[in-house]
N, C-alpha and C positions, 0 to 999 in steps of 0.2 A: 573674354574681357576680364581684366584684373585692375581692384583698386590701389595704390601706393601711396603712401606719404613718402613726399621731397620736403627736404628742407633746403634752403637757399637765401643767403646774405642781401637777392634783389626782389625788388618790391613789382611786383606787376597786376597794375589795377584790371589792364585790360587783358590779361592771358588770355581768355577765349575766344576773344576777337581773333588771336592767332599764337594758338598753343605752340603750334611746330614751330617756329621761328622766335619763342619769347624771349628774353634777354635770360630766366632766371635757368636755364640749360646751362648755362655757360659757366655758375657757379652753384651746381644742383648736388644736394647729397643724398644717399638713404640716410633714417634717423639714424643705422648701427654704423654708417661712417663717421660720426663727428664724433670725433673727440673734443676735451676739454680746449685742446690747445686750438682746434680748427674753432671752435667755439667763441674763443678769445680774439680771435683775428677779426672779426668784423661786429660791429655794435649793435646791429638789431639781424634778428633771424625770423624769417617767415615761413608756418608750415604750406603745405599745397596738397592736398588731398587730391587725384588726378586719377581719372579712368586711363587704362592703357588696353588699347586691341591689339596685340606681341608689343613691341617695343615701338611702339607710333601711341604718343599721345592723343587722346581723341577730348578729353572735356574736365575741367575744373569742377568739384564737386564742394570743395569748402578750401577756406584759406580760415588764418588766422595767423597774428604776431606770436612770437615768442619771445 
């Protein structure tokens, strides 16, 4: 089991309700992916602190805006 921070441009109150299917997948980054310019393209970023069992999300651990 490994923890990650995503960052991601979408707001998901309910992730754990259902992590595998959440909306912020779709526009998810590692923190060492974003650049300035990815940064610039959308107006508010949220981090996601997320337990992972191999590459299967299992549980939201903390959020916060950036």
């Amino acid at each position: 089991m490994t923890t990650e921070k995503v960052l991601s441009p979408v707001e998901d109150k309910k992730i754990n309700g259902d992590i595998i299917n959440s909306p912020i997948w779709k526009k998810a980054y590692k923190p060492e992916e974003v650049t300035d310019e990815v940064l610039r393209t959308y107006p508010a970023w949220f981090e996601y602190t997320i337990k992972f069992d191999g590459l299967k999300p299992i549980q939201m651990t903390k959020f916060k805006a950036i």
